[in-house]
KOLDOFI-896322 format. One record per residue: x, y, z of N, C-alpha, C, O in turn; residue in three letters. Coordinates in steps of 0.001 Angstrom, whole numbers, plus 500000, padded with zeros to 6 digits. Layout:
R  n_east  n_north    n_up  ca_east  ca_north   ca_up  c_east  c_north    c_up  o_east  o_north    o_up   aa
R       X        Y       Z        X         Y       Z       X        Y       Z       X        Y       Z  ALA
...
***
This chain:
R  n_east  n_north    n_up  ca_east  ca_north   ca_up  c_east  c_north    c_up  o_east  o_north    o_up   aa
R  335611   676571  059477   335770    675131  059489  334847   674524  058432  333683   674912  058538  UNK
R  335102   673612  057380   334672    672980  056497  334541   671381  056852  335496   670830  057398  UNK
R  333197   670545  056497   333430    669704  056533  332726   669176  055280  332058   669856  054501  UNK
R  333029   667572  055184   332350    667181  054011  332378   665416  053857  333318   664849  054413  UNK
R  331362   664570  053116   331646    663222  053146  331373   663060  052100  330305   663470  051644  UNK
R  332671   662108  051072   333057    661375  050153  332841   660175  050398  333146   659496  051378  UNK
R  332009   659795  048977   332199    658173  048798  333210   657573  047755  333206   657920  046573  UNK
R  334039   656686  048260   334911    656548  047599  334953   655059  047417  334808   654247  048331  UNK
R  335242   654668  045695   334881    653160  045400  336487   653114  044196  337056   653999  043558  UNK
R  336679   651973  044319   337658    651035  043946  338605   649822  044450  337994   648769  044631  UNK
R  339243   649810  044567   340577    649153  045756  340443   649729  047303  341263   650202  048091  UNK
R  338721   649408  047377   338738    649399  049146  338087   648676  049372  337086   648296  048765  UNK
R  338908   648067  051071   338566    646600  051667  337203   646827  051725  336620   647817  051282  UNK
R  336756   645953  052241   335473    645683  052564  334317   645659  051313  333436   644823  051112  UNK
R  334713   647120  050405   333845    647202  049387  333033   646100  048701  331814   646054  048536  UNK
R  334078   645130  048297   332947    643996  047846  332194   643249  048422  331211   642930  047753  UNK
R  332283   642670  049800   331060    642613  050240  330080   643008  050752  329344   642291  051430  UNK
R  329832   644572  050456   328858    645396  050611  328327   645563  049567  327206   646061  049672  UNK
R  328721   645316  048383   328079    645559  047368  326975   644174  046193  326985   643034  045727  UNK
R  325986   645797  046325   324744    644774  045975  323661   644073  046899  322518   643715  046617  UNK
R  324297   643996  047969   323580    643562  049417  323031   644839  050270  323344   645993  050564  UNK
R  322067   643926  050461   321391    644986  051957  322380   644758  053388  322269   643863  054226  UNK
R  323325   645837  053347   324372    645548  054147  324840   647078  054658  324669   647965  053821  UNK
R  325290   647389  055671   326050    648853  056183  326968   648259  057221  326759   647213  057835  UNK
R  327720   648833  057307   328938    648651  058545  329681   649820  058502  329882   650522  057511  UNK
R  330207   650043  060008   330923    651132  060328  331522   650607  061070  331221   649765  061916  UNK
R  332981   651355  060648   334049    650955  061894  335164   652155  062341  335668   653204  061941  UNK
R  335163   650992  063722   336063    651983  064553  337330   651560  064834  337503   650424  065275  UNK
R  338547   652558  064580   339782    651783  064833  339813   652008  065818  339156   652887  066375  UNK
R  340990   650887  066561   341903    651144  067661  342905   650782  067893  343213   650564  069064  UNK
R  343925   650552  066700   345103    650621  066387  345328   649550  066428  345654   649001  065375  UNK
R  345259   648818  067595   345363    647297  067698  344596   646333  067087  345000   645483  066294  UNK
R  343442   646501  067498   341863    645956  066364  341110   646899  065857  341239   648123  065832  UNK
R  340192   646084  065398   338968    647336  065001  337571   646839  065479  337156   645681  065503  UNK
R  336922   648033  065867   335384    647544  066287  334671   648019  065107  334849   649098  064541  UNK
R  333382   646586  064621   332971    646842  063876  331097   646742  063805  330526   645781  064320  UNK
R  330627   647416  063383   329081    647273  063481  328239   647123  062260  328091   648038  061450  UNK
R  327672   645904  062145   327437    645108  061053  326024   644753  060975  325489   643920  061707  UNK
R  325330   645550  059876   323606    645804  059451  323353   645301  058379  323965   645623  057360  UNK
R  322306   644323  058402   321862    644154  057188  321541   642132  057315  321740   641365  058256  UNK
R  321055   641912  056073   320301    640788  056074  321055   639079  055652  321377   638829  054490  UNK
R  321221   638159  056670   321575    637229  057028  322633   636859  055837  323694   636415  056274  UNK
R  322547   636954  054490   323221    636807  053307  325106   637637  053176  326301   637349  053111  UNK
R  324105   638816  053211   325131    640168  053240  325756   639867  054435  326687   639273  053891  UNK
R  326012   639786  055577   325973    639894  056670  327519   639441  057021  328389   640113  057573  UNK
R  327615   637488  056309   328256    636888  056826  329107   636867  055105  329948   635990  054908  UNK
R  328826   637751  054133   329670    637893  053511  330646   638892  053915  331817   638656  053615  UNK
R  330431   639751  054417   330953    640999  055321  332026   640289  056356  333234   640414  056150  UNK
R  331698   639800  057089   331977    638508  058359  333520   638063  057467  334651   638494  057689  UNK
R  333055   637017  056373   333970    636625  055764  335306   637421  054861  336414   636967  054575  UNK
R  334917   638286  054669   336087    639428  054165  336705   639865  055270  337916   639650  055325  UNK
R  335992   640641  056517   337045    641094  057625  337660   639633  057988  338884   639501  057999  UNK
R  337094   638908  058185   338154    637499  058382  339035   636999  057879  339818   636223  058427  UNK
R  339059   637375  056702   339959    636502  055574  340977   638346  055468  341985   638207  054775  UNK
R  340868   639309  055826   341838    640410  055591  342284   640573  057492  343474   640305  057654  UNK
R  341742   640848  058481   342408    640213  059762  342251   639377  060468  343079   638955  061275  UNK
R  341285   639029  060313   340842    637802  061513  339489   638265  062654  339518   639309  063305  UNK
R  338543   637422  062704   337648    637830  063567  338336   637186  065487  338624   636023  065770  UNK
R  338393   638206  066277   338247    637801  067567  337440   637375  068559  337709   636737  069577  UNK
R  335810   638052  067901   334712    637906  068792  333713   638584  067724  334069   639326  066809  UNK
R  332357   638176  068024   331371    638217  067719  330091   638185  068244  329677   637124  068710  UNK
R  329337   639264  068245   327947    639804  068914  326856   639683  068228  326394   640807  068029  UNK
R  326289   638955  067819   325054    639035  067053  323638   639183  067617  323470   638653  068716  UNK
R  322627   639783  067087   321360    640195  067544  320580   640430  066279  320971   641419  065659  UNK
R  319355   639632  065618   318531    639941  064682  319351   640188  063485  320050   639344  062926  UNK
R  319140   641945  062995   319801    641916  061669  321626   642537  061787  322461   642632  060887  UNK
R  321715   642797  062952   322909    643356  063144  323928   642419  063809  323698   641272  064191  UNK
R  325298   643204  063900   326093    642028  064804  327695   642840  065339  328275   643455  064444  UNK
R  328074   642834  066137   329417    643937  066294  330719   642648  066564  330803   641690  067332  UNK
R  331505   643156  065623   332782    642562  065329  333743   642784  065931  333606   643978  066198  UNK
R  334884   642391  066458   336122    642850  067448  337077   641765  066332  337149   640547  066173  UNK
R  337587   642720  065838   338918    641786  064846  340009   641395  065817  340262   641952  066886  UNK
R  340561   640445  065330   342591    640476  065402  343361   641097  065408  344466   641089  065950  UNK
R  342593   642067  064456   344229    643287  063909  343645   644409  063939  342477   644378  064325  UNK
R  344186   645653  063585   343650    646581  063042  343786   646927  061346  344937   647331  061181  UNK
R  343040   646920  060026   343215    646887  059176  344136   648387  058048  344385   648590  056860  UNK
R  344288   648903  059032   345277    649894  058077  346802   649460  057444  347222   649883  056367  UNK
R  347473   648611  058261   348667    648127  058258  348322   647249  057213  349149   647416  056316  UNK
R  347453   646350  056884   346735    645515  056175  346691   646062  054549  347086   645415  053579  UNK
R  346138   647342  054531   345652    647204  052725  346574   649089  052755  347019   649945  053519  UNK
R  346338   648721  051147   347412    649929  050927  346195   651273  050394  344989   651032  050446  UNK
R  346600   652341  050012   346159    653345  049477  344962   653353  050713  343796   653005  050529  UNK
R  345600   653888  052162   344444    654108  053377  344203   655684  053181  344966   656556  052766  UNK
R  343250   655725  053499   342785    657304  053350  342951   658257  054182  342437   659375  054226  UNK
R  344170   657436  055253   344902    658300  056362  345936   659001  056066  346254   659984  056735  UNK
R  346797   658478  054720   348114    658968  054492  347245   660254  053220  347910   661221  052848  UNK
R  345958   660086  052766   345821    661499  051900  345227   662538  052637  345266   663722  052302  UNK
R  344701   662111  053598   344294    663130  055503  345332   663903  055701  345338   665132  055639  UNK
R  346504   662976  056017   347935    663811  056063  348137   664703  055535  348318   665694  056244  UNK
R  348231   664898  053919   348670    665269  053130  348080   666818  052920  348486   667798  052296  UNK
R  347147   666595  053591   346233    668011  053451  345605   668617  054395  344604   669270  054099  UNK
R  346060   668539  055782   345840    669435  056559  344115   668729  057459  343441   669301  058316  UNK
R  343843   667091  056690   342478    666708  057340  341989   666595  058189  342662   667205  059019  UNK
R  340985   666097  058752   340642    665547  060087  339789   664383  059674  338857   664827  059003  UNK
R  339685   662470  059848   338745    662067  059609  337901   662043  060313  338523   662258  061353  UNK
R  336390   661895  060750   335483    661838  061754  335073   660619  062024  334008   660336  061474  UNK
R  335609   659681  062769   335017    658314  062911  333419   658270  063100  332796   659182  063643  UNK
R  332714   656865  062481   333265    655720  061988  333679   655881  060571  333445   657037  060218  UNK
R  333964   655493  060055   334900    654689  058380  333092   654123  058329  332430   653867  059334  UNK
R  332650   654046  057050   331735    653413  056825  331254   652767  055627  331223   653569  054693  UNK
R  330813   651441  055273   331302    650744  054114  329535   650682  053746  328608   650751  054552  UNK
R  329473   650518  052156   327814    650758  051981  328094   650570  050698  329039   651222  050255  UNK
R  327393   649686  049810   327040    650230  048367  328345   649800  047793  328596   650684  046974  UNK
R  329341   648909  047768   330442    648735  047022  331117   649937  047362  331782   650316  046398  UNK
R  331224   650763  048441   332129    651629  048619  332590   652185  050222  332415   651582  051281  UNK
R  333209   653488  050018   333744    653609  051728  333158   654797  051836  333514   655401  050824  UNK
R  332170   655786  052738   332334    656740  053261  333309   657471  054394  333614   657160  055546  UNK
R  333605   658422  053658   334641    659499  054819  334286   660772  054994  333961   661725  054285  UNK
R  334413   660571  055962   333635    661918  056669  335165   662755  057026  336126   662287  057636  UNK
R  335002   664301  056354   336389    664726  056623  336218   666016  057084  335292   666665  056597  UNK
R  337196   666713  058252   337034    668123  058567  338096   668714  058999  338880   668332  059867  UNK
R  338109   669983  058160   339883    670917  058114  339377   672643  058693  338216   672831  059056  UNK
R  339901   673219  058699   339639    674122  058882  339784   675258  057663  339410   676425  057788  UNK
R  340416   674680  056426   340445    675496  055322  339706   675338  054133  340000   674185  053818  UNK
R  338715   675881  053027   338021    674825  051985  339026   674226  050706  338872   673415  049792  UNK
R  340012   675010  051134   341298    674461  050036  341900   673256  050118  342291   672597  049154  UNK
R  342009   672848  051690   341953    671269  051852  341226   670887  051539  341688   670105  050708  UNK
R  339898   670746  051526   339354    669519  051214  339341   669736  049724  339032   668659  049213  UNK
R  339514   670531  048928   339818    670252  047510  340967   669746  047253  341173   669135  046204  UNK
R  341925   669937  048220   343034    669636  047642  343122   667688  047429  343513   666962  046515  UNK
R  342341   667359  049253   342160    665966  049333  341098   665306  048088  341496   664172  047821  UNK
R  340151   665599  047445   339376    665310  046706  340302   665197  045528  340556   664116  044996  UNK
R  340747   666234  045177   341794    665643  043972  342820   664582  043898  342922   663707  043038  UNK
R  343411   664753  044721   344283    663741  045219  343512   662389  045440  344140   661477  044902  UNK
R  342672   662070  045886   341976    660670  046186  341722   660352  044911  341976   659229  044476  UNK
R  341270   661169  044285   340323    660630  042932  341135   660591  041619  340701   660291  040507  UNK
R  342646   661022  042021   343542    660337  040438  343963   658612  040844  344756   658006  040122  UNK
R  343217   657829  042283   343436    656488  041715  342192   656194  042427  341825   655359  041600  UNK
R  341264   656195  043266   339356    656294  042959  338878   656854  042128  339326   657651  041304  UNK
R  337098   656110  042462   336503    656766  041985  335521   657392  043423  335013   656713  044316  UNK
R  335491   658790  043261   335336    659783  044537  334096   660826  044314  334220   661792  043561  UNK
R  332778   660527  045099   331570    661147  045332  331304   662169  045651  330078   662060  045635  UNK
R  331515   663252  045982   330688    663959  047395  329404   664025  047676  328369   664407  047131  UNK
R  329776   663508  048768   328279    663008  049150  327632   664211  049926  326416   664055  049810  UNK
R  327905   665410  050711   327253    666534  050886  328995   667028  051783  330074   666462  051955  UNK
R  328385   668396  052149   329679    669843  052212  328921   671039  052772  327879   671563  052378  UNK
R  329961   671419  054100   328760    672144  054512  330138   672971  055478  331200   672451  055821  UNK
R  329678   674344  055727   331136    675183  056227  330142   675236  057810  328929   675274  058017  UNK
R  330943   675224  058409   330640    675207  059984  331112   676931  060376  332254   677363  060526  UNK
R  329915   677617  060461   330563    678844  060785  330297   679135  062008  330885   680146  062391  UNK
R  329318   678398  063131   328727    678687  064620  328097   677621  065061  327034   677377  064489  UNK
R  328485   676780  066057   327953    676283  066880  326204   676165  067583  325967   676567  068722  UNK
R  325422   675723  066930   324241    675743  067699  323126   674649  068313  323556   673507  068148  UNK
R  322266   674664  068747   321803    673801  069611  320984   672834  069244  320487   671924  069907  UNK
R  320807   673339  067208   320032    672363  067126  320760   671702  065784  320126   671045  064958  UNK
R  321914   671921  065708   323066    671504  065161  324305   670975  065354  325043   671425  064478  UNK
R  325081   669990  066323   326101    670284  066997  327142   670618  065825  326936   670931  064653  UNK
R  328480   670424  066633   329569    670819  065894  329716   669304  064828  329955   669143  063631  UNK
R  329456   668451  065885   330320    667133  065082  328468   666476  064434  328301   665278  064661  UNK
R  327825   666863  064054   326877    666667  063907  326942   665041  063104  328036   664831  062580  UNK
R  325865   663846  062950   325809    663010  062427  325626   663312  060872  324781   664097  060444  UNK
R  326479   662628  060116   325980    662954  058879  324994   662144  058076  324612   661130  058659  UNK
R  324480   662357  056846   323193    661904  056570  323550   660651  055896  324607   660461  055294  UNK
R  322686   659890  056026   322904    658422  055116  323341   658464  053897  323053   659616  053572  UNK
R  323903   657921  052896   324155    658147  051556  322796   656694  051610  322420   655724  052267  UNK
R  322428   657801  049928   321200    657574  049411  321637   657470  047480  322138   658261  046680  UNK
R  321136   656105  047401   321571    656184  045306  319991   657584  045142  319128   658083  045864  UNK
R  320553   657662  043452   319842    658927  043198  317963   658722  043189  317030   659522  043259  UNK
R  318068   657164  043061   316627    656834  042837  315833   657029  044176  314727   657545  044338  UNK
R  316875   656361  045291   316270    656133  046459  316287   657818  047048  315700   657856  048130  UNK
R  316494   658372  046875   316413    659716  047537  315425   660135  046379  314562   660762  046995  UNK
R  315087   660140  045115   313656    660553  044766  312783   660110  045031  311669   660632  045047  UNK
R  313047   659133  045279   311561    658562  045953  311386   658852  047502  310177   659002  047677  UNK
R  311893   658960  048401   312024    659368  049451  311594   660649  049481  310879   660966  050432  UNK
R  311858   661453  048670   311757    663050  048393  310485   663267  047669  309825   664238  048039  UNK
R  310161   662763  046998   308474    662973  046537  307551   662180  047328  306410   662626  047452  UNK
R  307901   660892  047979   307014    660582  049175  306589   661320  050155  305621   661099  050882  UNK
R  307460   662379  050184   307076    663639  051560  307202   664665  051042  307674   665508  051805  UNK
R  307021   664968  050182   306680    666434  048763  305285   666450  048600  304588   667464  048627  UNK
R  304705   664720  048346   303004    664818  048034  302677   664197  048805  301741   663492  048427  UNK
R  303152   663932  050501   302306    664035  051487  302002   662591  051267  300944   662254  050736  UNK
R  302944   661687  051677   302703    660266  051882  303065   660099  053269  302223   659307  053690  UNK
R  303856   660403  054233   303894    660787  055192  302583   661571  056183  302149   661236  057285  UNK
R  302387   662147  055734   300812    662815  056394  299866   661568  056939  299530   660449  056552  UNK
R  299665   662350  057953   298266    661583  058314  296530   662373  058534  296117   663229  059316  UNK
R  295900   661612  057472   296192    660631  056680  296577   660641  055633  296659   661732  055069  UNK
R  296934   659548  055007   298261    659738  053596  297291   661096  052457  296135   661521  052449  UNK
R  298285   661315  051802   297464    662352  051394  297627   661758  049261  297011   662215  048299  UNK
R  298491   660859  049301   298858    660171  047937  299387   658463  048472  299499   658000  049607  UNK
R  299568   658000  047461   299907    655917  047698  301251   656050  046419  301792   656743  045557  UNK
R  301207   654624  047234   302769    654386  046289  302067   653846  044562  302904   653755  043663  UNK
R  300570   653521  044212   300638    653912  043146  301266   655258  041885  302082   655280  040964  UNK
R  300135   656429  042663   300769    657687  042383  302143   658118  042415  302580   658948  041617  UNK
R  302828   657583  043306   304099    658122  043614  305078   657392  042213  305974   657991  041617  UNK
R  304628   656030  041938   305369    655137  040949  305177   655560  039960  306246   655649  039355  UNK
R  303983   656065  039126   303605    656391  038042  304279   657672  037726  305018   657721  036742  UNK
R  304004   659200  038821   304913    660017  038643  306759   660258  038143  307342   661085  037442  UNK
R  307236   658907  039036   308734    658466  039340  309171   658010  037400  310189   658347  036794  UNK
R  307919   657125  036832   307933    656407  035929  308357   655037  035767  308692   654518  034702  UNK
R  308320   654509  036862   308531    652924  037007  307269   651998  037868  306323   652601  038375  UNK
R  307378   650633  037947   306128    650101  038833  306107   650220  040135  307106   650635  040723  UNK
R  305157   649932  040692   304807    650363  041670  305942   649547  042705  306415   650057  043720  UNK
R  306255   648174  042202   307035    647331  043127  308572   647814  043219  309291   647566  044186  UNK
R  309007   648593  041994   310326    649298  042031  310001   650389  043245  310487   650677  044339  UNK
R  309082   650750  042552   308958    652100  043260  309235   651865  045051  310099   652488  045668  UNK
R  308546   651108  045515   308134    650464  046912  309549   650017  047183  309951   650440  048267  UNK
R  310280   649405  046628   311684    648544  046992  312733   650040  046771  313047   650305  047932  UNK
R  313181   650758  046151   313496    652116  046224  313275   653162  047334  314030   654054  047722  UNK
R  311966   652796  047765   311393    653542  048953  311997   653164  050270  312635   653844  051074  UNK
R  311506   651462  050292   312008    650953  051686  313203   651086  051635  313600   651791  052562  UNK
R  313957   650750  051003   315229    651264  050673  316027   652563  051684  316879   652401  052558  UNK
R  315464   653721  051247   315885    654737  051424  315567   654911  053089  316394   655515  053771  UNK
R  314230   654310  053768   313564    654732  054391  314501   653889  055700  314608   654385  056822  UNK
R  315138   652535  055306   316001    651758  055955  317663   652702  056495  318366   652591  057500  UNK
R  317726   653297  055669   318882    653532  055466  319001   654590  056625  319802   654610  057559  UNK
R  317452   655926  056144   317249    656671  057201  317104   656486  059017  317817   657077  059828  UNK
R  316070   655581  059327   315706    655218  060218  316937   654456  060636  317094   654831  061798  UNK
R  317811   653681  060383   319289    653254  060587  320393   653781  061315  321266   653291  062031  UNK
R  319953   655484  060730   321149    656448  060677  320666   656612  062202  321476   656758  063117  UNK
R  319258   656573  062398   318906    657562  063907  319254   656516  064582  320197   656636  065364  UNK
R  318470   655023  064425   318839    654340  065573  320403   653794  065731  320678   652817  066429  UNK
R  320998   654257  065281   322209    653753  065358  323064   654758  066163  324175   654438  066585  UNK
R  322478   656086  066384   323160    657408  067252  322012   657513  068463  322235   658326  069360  UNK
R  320568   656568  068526   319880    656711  070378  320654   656518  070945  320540   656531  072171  UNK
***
């Protein structure tokens, strides 16, 4: 069993108002509507808000701090064309809910039981996207500190995962710190305030992923 998650950007809903904003959402169909779960900061938020509204219609609305869960009108597949259900089909897929929108784009989380599907789906998506892989990993045994359907990892731009990755390489994490986000910026080669906004960045995205599966 193979699985793997693509980011995929062009002619997908939601994409533009995720992009550029401190914003994540994941959704869940249910044929009839969709449930949706909506992160990120008061700006982004209700630009997000305003696209699922203006493509089905909002039914209800949950808000709390930086998040907020959506219950549409419709369900949006019937809605926009080139869905990433009819290239699932096509190749033997499985998608893994949620659908998840980030960064001007869509993550899909996909799992077949052959690695020839998911090449086959990657090609196919990407003669009218533009198509990522975001990590790929063959499921050969079941274990306990792995499940089967395991959560997959946040997508991270390339900056924010170096910095994330040399923050706990030279022991910024440690207690007590063992380097500062001076050092870490100077190494990276940018200022310290990139450096720091890159960091929180990444570190949001992480801590996100967990509390969003307690």
């Amino acid at each position: 069993m193979y699985e793997a998650t693509f980011l995929i950007r062009g002619d997908v809903a939601y994409a533009d108002a995720t992009a550029g904003g401190d914003v994540r959402v994941a959704l869940w169909c249910n044929e009839h509507c969709d449930l949706l779960h909506v992160r990120g900061d008061g700006t982004a938020t209700e630009a997000v808000r305003a696209a699922v509204d203006a493509a089905v219609g909002v039914a209800d609305v949950l808000e709390r701090g930086r998040e907020a869960v959506v219950v549409t009108d419709a369900c949006l597949r019937p809605h926009t064309e080139g869905n990433v259900e009819r290239y699932l089909e096509r190749h033997d897929c499985l998608l893994l809910p949620p659908l998840r929108y980030e960064d001007g784009g869509k993550l899909v989380r996909v799992l077949t039981l052959d690695a020839a599907n998911l090449a086959a789906f990657y090609e196919d998506v990407r003669a009218s996207f533009d198509v990522t892989v975001r990590s790929k990993r063959e499921v050969r045994a079941i274990s306990q500190d792995r499940p089967l359907l395991a959560a997959d990892a946040p997508a991270l731009s390339d900056r924010q995962a170096e910095a994330i990755t040399a923050a706990w390489d030279e022991g910024y994490y440690e207690i007590p710190r063992e380097t500062t986000t001076t050092a870490l910026a100077a190494a990276m080669g940018v200022d310290r305030r990139t450096f720091k906004e890159h960091l929180r960045r990444a570190e949001a995205k992480v801590v996100g992923a967990l509390v969003d599966r307690v």
